[in-house]
PyMOL Python script that loads the backbone (N, CA, C, O; Angstrom):
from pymol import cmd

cmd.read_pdbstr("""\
ATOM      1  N   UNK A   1     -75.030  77.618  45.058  1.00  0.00           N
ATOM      2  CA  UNK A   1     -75.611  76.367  44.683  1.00  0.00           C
ATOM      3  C   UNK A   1     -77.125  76.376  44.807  1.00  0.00           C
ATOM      4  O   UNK A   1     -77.768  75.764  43.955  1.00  0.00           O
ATOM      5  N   UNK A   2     -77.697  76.953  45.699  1.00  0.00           N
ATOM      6  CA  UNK A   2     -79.153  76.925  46.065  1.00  0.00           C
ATOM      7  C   UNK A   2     -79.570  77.398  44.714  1.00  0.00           C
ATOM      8  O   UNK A   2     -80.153  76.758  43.839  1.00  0.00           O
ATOM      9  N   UNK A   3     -79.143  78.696  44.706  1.00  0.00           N
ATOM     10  CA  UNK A   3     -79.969  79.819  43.565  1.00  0.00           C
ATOM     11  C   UNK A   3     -79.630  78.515  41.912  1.00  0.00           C
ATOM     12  O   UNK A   3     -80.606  78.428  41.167  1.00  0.00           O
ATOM     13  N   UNK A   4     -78.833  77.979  41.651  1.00  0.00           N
ATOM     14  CA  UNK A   4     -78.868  77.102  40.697  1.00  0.00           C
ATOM     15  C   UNK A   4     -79.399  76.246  40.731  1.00  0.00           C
ATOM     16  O   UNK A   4     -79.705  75.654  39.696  1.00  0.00           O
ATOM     17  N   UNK A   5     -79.777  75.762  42.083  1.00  0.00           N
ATOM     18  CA  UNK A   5     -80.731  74.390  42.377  1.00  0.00           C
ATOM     19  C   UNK A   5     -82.268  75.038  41.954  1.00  0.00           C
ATOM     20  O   UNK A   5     -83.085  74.473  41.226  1.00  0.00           O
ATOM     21  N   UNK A   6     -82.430  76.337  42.589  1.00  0.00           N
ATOM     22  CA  UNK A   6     -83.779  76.356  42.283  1.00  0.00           C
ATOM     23  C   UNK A   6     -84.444  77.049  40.719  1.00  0.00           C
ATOM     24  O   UNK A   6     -85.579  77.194  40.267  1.00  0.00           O
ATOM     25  N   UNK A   7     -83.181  77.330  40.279  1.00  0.00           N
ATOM     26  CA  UNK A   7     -83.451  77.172  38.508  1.00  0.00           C
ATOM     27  C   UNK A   7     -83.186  76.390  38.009  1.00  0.00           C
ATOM     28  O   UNK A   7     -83.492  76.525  36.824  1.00  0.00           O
ATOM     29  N   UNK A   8     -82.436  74.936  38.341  1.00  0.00           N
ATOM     30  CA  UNK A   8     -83.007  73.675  37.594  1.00  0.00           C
ATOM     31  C   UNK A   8     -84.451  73.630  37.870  1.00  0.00           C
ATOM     32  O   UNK A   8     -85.375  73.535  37.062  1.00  0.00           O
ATOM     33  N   UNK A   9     -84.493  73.736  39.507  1.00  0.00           N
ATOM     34  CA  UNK A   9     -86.395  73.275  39.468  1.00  0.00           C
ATOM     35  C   UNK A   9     -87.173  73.729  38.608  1.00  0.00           C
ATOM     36  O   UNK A   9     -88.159  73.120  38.193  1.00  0.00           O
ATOM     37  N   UNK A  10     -86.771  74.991  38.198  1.00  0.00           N
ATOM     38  CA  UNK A  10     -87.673  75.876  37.483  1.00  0.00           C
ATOM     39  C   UNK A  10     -87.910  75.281  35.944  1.00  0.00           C
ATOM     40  O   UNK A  10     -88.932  75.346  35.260  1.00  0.00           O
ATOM     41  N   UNK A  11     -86.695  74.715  35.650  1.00  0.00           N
ATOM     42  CA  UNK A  11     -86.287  74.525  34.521  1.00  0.00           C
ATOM     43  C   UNK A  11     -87.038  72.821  33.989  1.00  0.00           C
ATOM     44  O   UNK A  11     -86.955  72.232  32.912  1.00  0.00           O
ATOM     45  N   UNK A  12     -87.767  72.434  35.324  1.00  0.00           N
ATOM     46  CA  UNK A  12     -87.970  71.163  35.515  1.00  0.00           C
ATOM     47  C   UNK A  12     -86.699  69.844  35.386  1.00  0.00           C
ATOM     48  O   UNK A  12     -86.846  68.728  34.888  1.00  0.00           O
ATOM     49  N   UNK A  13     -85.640  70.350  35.927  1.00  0.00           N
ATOM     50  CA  UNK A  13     -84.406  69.017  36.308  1.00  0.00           C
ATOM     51  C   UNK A  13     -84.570  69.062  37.706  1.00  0.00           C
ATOM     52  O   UNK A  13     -83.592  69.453  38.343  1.00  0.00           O
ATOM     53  N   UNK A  14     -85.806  68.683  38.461  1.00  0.00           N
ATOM     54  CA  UNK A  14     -85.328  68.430  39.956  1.00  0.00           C
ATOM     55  C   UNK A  14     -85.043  67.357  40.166  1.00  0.00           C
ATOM     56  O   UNK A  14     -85.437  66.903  41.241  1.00  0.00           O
ATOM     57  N   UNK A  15     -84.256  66.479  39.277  1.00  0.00           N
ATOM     58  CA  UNK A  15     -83.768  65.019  39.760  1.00  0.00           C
ATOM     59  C   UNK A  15     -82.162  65.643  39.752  1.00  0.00           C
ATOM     60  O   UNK A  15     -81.128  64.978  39.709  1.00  0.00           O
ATOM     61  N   UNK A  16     -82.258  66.704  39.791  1.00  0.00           N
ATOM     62  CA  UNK A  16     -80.548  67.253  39.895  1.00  0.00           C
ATOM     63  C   UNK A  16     -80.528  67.826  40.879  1.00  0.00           C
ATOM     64  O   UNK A  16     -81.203  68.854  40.832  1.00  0.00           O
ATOM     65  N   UNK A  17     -79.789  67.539  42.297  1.00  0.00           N
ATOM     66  CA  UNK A  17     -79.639  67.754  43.506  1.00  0.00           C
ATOM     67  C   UNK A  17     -78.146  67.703  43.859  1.00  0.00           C
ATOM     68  O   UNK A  17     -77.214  67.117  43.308  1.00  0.00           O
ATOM     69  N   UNK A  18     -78.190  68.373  44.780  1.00  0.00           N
ATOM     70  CA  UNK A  18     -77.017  68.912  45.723  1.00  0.00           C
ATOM     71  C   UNK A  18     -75.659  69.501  44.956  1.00  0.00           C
ATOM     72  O   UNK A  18     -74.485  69.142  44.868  1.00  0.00           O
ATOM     73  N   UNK A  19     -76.510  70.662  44.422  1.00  0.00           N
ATOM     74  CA  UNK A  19     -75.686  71.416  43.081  1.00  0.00           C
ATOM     75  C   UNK A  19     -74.151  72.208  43.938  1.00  0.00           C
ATOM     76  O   UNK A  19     -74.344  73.323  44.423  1.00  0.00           O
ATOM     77  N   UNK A  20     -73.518  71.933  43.998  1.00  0.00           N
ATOM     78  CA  UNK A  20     -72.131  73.472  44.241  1.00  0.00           C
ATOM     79  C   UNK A  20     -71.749  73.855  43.375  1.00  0.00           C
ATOM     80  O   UNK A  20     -71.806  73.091  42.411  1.00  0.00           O
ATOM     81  N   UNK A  21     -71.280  74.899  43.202  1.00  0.00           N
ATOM     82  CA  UNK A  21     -70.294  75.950  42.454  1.00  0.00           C
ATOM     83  C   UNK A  21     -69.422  76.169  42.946  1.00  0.00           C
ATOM     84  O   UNK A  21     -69.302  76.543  44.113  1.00  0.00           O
ATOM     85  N   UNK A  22     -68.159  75.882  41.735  1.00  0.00           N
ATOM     86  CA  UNK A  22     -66.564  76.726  42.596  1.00  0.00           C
ATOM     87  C   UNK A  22     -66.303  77.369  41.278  1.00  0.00           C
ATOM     88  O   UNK A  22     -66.547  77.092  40.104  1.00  0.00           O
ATOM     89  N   UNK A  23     -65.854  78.106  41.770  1.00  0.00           N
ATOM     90  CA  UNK A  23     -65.506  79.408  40.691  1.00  0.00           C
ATOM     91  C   UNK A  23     -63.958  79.507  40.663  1.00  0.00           C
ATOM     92  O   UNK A  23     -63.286  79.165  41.636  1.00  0.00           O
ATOM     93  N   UNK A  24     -63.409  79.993  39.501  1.00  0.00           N
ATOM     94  CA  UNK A  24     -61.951  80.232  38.874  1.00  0.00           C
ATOM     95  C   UNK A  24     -62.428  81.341  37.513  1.00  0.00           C
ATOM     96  O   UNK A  24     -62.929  81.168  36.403  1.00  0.00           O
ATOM     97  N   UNK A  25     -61.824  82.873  38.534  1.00  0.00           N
ATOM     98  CA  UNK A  25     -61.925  83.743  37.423  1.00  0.00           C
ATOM     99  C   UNK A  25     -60.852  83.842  37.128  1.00  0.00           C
ATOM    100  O   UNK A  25     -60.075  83.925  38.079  1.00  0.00           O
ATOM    101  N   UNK A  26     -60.156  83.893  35.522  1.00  0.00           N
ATOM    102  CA  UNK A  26     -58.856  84.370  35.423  1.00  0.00           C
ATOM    103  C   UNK A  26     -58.943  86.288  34.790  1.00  0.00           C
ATOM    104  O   UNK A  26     -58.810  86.465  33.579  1.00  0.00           O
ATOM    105  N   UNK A  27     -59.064  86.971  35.298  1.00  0.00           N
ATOM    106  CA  UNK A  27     -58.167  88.018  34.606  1.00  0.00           C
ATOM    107  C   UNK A  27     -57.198  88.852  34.051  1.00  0.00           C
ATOM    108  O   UNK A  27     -56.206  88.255  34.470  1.00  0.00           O
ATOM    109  N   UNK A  28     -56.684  89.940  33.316  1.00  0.00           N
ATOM    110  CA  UNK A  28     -55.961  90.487  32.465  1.00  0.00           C
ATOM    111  C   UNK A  28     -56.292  91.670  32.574  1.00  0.00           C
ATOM    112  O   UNK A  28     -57.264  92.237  32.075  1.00  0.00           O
ATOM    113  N   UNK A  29     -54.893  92.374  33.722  1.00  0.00           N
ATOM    114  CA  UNK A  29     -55.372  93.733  34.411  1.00  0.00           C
ATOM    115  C   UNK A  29     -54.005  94.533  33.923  1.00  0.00           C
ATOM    116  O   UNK A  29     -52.872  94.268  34.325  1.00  0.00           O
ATOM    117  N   UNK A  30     -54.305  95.436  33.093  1.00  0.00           N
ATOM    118  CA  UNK A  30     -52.742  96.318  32.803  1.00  0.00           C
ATOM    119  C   UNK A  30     -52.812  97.442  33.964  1.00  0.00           C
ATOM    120  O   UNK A  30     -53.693  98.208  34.356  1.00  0.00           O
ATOM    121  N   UNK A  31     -51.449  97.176  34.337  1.00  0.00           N
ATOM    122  CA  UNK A  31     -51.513  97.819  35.664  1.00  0.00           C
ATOM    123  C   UNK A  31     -49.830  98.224  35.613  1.00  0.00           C
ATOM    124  O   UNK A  31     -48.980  97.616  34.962  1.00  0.00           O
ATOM    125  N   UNK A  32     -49.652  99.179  36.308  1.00  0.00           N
ATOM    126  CA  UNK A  32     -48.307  99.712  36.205  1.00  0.00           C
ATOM    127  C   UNK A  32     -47.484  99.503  37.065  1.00  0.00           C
ATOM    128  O   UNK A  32     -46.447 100.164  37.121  1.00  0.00           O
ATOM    129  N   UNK A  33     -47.863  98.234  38.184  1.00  0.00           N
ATOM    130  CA  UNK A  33     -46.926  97.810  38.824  1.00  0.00           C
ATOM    131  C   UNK A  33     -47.708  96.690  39.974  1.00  0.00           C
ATOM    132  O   UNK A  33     -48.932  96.674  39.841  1.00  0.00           O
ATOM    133  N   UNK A  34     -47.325  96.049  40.734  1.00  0.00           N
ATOM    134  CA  UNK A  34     -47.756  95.228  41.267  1.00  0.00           C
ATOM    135  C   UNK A  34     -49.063  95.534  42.421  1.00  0.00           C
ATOM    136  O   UNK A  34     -50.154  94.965  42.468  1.00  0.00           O
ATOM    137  N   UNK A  35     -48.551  96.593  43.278  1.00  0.00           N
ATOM    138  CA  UNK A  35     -49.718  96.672  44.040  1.00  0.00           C
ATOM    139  C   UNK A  35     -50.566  97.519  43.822  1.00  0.00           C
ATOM    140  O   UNK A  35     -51.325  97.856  44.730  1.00  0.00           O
ATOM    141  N   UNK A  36     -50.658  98.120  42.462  1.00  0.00           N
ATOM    142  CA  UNK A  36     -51.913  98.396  41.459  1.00  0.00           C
ATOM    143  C   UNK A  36     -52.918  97.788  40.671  1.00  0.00           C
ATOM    144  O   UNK A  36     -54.016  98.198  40.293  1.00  0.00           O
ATOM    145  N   UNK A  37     -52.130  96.402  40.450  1.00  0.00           N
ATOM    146  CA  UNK A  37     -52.602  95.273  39.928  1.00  0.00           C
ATOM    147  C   UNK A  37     -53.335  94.821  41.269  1.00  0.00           C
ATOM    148  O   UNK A  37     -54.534  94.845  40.995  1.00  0.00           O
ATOM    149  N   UNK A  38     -53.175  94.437  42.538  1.00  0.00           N
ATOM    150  CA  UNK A  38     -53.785  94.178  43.347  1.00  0.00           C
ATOM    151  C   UNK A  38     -55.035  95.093  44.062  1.00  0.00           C
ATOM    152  O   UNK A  38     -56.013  94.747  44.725  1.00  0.00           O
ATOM    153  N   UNK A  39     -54.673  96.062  43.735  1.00  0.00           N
ATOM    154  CA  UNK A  39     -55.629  97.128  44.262  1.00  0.00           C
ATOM    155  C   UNK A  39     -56.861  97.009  43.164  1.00  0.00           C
ATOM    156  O   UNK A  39     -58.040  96.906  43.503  1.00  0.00           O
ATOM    157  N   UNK A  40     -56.418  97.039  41.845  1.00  0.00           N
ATOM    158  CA  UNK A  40     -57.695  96.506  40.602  1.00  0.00           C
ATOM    159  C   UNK A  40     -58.486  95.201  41.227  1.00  0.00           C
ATOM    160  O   UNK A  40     -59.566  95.258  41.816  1.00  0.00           O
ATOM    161  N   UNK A  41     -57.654  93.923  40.949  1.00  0.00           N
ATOM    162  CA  UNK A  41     -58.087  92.815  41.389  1.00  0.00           C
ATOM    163  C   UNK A  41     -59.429  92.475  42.933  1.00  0.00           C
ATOM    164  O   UNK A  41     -60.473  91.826  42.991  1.00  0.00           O
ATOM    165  N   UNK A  42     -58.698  93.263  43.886  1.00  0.00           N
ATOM    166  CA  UNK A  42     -59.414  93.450  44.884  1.00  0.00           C
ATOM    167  C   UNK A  42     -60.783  94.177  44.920  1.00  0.00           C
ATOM    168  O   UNK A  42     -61.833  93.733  45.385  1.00  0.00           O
ATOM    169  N   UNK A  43     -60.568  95.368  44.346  1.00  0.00           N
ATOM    170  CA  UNK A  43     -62.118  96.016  43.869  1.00  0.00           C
ATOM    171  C   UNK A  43     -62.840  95.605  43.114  1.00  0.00           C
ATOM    172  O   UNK A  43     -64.036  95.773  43.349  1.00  0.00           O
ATOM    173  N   UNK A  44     -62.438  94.893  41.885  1.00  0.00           N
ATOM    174  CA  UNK A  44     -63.567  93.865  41.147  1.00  0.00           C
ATOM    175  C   UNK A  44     -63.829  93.445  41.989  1.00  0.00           C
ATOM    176  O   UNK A  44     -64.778  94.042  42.497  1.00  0.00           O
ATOM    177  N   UNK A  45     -63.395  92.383  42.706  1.00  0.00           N
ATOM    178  CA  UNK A  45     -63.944  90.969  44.223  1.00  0.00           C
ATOM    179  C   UNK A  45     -64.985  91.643  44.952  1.00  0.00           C
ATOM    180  O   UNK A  45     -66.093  91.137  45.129  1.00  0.00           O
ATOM    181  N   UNK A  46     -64.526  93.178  45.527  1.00  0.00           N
ATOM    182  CA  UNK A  46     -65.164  93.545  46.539  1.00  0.00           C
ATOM    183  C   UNK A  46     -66.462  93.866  45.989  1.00  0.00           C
ATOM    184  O   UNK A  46     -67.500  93.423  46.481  1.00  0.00           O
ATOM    185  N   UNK A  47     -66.430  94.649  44.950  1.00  0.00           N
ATOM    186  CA  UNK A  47     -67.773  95.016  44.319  1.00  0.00           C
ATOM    187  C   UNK A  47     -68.342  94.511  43.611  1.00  0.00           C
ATOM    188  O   UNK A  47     -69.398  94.978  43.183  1.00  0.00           O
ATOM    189  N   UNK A  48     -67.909  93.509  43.275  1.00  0.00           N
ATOM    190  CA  UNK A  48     -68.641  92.871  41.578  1.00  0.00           C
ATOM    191  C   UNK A  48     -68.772  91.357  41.416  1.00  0.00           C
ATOM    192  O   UNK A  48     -69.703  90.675  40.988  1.00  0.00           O
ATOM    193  N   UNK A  49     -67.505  91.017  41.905  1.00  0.00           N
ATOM    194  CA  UNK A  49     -67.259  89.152  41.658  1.00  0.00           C
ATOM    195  C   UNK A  49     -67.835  88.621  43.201  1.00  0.00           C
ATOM    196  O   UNK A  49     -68.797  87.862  43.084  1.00  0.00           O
ATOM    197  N   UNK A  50     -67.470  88.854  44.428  1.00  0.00           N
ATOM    198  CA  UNK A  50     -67.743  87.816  45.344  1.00  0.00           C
ATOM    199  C   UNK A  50     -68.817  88.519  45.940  1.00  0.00           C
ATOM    200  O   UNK A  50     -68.928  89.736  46.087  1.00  0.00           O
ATOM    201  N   UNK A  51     -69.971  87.174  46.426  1.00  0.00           N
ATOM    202  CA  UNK A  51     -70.947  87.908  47.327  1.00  0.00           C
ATOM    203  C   UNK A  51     -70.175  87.819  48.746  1.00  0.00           C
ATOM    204  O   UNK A  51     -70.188  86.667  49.181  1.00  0.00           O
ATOM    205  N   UNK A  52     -69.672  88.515  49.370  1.00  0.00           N
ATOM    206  CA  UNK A  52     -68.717  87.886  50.798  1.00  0.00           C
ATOM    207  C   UNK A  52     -69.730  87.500  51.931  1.00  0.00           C
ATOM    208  O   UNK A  52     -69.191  86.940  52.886  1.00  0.00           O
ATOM    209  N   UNK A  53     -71.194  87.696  52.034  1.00  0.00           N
ATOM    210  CA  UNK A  53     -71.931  86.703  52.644  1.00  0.00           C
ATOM    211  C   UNK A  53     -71.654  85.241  52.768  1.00  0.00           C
ATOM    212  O   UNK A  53     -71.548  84.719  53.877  1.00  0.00           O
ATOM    213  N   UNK A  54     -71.529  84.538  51.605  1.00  0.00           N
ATOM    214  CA  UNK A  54     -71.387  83.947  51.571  1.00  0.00           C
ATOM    215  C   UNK A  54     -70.013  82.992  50.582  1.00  0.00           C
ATOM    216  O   UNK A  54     -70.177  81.823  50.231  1.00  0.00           O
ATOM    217  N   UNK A  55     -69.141  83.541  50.375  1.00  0.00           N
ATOM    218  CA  UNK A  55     -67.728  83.477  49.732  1.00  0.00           C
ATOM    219  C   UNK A  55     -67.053  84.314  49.773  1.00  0.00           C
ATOM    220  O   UNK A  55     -67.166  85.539  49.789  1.00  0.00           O
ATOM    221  N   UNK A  56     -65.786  83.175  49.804  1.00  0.00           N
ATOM    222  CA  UNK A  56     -64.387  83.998  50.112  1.00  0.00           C
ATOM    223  C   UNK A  56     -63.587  83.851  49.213  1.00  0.00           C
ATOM    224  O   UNK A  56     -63.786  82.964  48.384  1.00  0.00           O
ATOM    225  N   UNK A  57     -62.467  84.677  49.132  1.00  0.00           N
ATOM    226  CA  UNK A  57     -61.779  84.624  48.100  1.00  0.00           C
ATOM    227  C   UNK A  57     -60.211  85.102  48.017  1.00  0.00           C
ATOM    228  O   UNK A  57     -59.812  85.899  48.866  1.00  0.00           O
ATOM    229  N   UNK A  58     -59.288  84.604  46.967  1.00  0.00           N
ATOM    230  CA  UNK A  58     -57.968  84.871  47.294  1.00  0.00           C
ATOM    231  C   UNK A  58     -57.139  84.660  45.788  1.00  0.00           C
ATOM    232  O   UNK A  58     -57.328  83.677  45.072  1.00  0.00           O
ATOM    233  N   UNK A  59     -56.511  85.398  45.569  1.00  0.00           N
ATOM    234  CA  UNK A  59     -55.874  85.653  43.922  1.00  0.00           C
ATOM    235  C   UNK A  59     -54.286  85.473  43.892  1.00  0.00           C
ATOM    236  O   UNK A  59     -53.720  85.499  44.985  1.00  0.00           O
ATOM    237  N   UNK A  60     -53.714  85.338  43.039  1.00  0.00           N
ATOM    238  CA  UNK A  60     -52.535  85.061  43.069  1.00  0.00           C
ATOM    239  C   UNK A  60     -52.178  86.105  41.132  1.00  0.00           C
ATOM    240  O   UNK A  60     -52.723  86.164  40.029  1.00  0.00           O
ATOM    241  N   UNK A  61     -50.937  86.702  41.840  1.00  0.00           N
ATOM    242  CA  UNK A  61     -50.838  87.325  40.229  1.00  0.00           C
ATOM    243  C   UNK A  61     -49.687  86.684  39.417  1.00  0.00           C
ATOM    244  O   UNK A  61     -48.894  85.852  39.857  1.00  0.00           O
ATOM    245  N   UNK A  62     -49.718  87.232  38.077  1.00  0.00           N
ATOM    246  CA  UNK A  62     -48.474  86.370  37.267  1.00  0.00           C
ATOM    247  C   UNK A  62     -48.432  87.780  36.419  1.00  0.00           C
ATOM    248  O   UNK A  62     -49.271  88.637  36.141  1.00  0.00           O
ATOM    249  N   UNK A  63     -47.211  87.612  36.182  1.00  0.00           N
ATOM    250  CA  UNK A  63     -47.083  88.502  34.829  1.00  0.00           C
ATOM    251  C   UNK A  63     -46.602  87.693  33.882  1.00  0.00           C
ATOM    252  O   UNK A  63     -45.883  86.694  33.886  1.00  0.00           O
ATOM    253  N   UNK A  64     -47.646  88.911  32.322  1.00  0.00           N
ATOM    254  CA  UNK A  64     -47.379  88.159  30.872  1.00  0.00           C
ATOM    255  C   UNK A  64     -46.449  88.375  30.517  1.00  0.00           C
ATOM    256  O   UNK A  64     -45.966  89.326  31.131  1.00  0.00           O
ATOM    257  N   UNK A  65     -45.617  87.861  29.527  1.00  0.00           N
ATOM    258  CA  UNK A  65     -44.782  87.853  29.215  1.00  0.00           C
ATOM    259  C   UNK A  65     -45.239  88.689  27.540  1.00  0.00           C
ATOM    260  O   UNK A  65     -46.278  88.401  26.945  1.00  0.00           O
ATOM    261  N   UNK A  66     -44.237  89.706  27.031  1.00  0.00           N
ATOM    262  CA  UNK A  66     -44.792  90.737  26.164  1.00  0.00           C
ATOM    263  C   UNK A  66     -44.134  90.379  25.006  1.00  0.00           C
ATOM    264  O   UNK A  66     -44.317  91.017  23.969  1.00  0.00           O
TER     265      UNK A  66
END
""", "prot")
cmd.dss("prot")
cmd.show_as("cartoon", "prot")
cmd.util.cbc("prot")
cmd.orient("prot")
């Protein structure tokens, strides 16, 4: 929220205050079985999607129907 607060400022909207973000990523991981699919899921998070400084995070899987 900060880092978006301080690019409205930038942007000149500082009458826009007390910004949060919640996030909902959905992905589409072909994976050959379930705790491969989780093992994908988890390494995006760890490396790429969550800063874990400061967020946490928790996924739930579904399978498509083909």
């Amino acid at each position: 929220g900060k880092a978006v607060q301080h690019g409205l400022d930038k942007l000149g909207l500082s009458t826009i205050e007390k910004v949060r973000i919640g996030k909902m990523i959905q992905l589409t991981v072909d994976a050959t079985d379930e705790v491969n699919a989780k093992e994908q899921v988890n390494k995006a998070c760890e490396e790429l999607l969550v800063n874990k400084i400061m967020e946490q995070y928790e996924f739930t899987l579904s399978q498509l129907g083909t």
